[in-house]
Z-matrix of the N, CA and C atoms (Angstrom, degrees):
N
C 1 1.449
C 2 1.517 1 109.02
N 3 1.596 2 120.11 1 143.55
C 4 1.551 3 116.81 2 177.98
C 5 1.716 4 88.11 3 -146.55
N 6 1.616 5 95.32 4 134.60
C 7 1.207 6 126.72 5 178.46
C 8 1.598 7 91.77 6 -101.54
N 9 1.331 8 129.21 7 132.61
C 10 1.288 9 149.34 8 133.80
C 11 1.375 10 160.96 9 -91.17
N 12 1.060 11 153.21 10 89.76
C 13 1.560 12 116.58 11 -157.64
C 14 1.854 13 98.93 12 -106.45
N 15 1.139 14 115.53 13 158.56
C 16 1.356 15 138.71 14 -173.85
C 17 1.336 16 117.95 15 -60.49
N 18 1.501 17 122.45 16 -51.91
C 19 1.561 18 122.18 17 162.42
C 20 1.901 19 101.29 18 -51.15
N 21 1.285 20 130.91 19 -20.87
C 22 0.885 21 109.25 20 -152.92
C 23 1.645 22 107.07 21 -82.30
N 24 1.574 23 102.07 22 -11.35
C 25 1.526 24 135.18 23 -155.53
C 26 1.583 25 100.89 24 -70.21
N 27 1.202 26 127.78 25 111.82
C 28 1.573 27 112.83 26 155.03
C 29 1.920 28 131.80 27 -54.95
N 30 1.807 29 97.05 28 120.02
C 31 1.889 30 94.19 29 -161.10
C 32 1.280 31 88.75 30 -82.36
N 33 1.393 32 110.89 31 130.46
C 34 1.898 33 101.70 32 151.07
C 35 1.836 34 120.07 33 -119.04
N 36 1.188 35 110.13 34 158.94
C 37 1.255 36 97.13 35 -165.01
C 38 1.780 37 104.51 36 -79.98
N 39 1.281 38 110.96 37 155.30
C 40 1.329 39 127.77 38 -159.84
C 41 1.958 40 86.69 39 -69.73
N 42 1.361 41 120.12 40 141.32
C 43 1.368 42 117.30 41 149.80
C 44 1.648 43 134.28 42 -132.73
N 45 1.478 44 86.84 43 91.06
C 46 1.582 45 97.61 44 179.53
C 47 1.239 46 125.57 45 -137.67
N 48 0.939 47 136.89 46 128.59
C 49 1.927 48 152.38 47 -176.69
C 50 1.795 49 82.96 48 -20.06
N 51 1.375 50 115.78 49 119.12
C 52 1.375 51 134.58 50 153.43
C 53 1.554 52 107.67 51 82.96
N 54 1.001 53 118.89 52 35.80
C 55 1.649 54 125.30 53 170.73
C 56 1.289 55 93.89 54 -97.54
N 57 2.023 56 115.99 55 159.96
C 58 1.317 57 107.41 56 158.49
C 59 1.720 58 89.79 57 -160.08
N 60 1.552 59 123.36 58 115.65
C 61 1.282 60 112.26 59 -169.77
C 62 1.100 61 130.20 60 85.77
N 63 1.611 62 105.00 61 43.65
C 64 1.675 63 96.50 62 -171.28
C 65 1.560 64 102.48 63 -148.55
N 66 0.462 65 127.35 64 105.22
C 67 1.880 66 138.10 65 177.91
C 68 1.508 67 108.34 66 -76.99
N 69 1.622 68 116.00 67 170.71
C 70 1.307 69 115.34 68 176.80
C 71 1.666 70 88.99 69 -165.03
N 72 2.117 71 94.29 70 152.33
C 73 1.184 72 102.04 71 -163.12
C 74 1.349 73 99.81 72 -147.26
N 75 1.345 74 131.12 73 117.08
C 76 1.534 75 118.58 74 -173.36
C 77 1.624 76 96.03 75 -115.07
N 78 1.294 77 110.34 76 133.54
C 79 1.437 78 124.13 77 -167.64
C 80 1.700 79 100.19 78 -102.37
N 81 1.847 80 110.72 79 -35.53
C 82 1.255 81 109.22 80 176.56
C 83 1.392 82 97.11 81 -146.57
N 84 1.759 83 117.10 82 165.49
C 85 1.488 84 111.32 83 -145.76
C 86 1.868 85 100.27 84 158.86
N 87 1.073 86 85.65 85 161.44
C 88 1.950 87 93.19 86 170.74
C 89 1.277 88 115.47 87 -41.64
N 90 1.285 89 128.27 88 -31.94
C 91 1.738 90 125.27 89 -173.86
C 92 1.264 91 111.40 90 -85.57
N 93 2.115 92 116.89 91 -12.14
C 94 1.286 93 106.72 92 156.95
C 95 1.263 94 136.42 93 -102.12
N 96 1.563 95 99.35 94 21.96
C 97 1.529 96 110.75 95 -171.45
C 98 1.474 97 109.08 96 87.20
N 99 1.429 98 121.85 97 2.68
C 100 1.807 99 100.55 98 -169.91
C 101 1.508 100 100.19 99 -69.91
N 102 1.213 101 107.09 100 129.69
C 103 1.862 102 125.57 101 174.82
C 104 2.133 103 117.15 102 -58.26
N 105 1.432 104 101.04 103 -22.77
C 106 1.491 105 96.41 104 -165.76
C 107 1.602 106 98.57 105 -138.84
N 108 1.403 107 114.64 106 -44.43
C 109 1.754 108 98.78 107 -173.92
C 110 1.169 109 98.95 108 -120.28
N 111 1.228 110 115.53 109 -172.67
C 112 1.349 111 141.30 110 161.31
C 113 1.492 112 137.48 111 -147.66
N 114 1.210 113 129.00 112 113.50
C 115 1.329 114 134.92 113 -153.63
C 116 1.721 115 107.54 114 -99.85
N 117 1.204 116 98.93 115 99.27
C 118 1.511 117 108.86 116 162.89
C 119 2.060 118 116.58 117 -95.15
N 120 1.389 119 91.92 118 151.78
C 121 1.628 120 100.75 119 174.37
C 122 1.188 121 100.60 120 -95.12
N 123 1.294 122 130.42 121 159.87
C 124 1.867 123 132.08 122 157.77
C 125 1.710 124 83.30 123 -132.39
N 126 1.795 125 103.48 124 139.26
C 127 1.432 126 103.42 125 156.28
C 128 1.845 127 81.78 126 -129.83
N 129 1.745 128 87.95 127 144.95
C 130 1.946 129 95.97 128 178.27
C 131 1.644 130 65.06 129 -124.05
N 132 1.818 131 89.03 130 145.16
C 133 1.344 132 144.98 131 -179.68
C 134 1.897 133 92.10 132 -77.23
N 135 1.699 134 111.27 133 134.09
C 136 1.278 135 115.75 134 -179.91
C 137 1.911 136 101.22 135 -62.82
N 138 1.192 137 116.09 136 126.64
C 139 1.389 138 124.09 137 -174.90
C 140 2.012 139 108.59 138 104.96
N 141 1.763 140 109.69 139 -11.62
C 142 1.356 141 85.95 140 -169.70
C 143 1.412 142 110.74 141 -118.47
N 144 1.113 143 125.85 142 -163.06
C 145 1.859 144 134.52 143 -158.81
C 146 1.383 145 102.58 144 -149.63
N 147 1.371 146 105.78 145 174.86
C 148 1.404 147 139.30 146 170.22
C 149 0.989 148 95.00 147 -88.30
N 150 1.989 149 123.50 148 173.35
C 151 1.084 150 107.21 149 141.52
C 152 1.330 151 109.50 150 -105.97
N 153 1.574 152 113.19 151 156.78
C 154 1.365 153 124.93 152 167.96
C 155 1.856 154 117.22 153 -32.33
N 156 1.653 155 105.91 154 109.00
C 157 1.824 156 104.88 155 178.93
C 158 1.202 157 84.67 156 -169.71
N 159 1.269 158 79.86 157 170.80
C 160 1.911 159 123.39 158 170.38
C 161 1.370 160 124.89 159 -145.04
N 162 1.282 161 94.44 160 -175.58
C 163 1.692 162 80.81 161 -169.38
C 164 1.450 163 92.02 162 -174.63
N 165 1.849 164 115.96 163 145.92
C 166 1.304 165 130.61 164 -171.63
C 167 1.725 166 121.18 165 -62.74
N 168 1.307 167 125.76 166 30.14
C 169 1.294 168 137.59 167 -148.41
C 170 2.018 169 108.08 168 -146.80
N 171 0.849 170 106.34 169 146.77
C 172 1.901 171 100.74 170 156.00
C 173 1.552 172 97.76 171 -97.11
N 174 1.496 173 90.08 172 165.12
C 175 1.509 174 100.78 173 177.85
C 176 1.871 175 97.57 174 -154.91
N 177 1.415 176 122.80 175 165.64
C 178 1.537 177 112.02 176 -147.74
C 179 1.790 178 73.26 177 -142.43
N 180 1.426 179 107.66 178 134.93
C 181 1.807 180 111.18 179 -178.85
C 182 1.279 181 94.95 180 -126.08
N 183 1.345 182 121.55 181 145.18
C 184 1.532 183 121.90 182 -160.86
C 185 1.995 184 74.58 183 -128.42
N 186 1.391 185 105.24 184 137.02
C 187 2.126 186 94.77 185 157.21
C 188 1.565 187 114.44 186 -87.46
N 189 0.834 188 126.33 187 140.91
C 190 1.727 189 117.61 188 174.82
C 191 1.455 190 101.41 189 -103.60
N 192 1.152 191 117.23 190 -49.99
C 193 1.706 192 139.79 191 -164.29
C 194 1.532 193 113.49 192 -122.76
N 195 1.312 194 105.15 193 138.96
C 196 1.399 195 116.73 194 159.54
C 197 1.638 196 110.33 195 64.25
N 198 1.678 197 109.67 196 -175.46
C 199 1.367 198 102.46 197 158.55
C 200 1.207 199 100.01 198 -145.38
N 201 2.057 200 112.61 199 -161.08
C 202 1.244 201 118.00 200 -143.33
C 203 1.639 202 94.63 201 167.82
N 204 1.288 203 104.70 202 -165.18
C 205 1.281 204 130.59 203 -159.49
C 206 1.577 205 118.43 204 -144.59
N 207 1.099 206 130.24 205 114.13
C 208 1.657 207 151.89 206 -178.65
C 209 1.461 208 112.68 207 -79.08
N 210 1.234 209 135.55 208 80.22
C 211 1.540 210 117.23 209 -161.30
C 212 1.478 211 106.02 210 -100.33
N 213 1.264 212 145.27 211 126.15
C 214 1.268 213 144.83 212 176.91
C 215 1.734 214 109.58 213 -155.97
N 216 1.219 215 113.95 214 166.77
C 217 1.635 216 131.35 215 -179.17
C 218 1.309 217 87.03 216 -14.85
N 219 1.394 218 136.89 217 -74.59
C 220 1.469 219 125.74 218 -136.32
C 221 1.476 220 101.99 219 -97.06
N 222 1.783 221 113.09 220 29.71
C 223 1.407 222 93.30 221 166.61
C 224 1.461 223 98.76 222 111.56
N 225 1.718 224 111.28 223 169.95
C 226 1.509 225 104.40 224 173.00
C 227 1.753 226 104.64 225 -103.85
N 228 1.233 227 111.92 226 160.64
C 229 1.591 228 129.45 227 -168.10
C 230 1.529 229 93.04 228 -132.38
N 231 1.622 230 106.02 229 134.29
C 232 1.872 231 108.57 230 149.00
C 233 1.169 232 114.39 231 -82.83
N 234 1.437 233 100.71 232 137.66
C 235 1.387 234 121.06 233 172.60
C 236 1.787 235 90.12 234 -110.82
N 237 1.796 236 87.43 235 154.63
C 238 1.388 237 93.68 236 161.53
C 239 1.754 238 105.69 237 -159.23
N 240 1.707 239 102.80 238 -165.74
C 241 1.870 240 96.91 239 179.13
C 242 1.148 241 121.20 240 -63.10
N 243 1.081 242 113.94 241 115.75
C 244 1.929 243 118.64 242 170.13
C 245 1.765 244 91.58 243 108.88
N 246 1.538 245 118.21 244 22.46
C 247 1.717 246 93.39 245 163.90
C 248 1.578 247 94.02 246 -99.40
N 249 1.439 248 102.97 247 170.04
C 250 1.882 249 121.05 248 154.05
C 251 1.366 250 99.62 249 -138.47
N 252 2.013 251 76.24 250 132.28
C 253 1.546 252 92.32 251 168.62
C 254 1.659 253 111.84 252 -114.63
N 255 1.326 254 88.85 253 150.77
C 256 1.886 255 96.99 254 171.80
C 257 1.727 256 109.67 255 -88.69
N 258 0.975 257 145.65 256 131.93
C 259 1.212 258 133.91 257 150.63
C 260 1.304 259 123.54 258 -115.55
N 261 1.575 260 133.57 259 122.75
C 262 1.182 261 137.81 260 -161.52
C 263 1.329 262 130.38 261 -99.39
N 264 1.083 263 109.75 262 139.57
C 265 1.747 264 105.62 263 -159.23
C 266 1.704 265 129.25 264 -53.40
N 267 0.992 266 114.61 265 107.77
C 268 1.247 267 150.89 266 141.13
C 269 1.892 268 97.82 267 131.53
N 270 1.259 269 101.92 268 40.86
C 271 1.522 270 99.57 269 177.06
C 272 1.822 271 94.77 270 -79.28
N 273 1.719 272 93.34 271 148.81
C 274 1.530 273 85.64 272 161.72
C 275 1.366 274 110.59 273 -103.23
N 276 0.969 275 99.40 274 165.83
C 277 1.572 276 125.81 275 -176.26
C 278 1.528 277 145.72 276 -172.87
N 279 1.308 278 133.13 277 145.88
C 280 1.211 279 138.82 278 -164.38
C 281 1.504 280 120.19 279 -132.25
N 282 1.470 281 131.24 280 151.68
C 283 1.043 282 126.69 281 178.29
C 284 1.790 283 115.95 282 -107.41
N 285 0.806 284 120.29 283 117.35
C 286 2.051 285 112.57 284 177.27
C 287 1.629 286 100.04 285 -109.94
N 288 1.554 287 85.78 286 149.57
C 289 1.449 288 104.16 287 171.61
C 290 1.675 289 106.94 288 -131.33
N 291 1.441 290 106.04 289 105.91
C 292 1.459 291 97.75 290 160.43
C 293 1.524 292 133.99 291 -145.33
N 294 1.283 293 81.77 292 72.60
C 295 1.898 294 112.39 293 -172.88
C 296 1.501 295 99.09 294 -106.24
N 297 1.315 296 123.98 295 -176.22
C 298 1.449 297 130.58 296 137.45
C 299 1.325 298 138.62 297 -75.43
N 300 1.205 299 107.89 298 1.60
C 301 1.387 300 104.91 299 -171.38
C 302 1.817 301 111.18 300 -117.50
N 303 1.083 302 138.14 301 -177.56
C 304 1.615 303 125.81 302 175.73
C 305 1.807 304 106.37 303 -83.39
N 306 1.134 305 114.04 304 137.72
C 307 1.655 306 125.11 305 163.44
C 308 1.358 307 109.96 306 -86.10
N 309 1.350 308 104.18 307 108.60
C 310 1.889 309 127.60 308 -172.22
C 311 1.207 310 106.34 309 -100.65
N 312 1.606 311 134.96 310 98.30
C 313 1.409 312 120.17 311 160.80
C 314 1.757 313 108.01 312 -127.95
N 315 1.448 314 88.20 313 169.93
C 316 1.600 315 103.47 314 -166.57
C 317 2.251 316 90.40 315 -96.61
N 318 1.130 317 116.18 316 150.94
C 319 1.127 318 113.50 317 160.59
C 320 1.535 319 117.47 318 -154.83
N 321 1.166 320 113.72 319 119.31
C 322 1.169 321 135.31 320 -174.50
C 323 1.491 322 123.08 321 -74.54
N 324 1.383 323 147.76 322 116.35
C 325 1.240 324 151.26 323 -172.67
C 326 1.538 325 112.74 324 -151.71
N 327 1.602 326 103.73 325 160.28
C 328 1.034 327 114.18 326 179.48
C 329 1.664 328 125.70 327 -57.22
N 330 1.076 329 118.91 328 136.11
C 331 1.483 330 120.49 329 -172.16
C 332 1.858 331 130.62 330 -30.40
N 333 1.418 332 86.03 331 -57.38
C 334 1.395 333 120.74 332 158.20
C 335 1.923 334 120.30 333 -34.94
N 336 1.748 335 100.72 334 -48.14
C 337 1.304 336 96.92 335 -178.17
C 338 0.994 337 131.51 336 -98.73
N 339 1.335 338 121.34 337 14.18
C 340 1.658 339 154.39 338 -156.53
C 341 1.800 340 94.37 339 -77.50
């Protein structure tokens, strides 16, 4: 068993073709032994994004903080604290933030893609 807390987490900034403002923080993950998922944080910076991808996998986004915007095939959706989203494999998709405050979500994935 591993107890964590999130400040305790080292943030690094996300690096991928079309991000701007977006950090990532894995609290649990392969280096703690988890066998099947892995739980990363993303906080996007008020003004920043994901970049537009997908990927051959689902992945499950919990919001903790703030809100934002879900952009995929059917358009963009608000997200905010206390939604979960499903996203399904090889959907594309993006995250926007354009509030004042930071967009905090939890996202869950397979071990492997951590």
């Amino acid at each position: 068993m591993k107890i964590v807390r999130l400040e305790d987490c080292r943030k690094r900034p996300v690096e991928m073709e079309g991000v701007k403002g977006a950090f990532k923080q894995v609290p649990l993950g392969k280096a703690d032994g988890a066998p099947t998922f892995s739980v990363r944080v993303f906080t996007v910076e008020p003004g920043g994004h994901t970049p537009q991808h997908a990927h051959p996998f689902e992945h499950v986004n919990y919001v903790l903080e703030g809100s934002g915007e879900l952009v995929s095939k059917d358009g963009a959706k608000t997200i905010r604290e206390g939604d979960f989203v499903l996203v399904d494999p090889d959907e594309p998709h993006q995250y926007k933030n354009h509030s004042d405050v930071p967009l905090v979500f939890m996202c869950i994935v397979p071990r492997h893609y951590e």
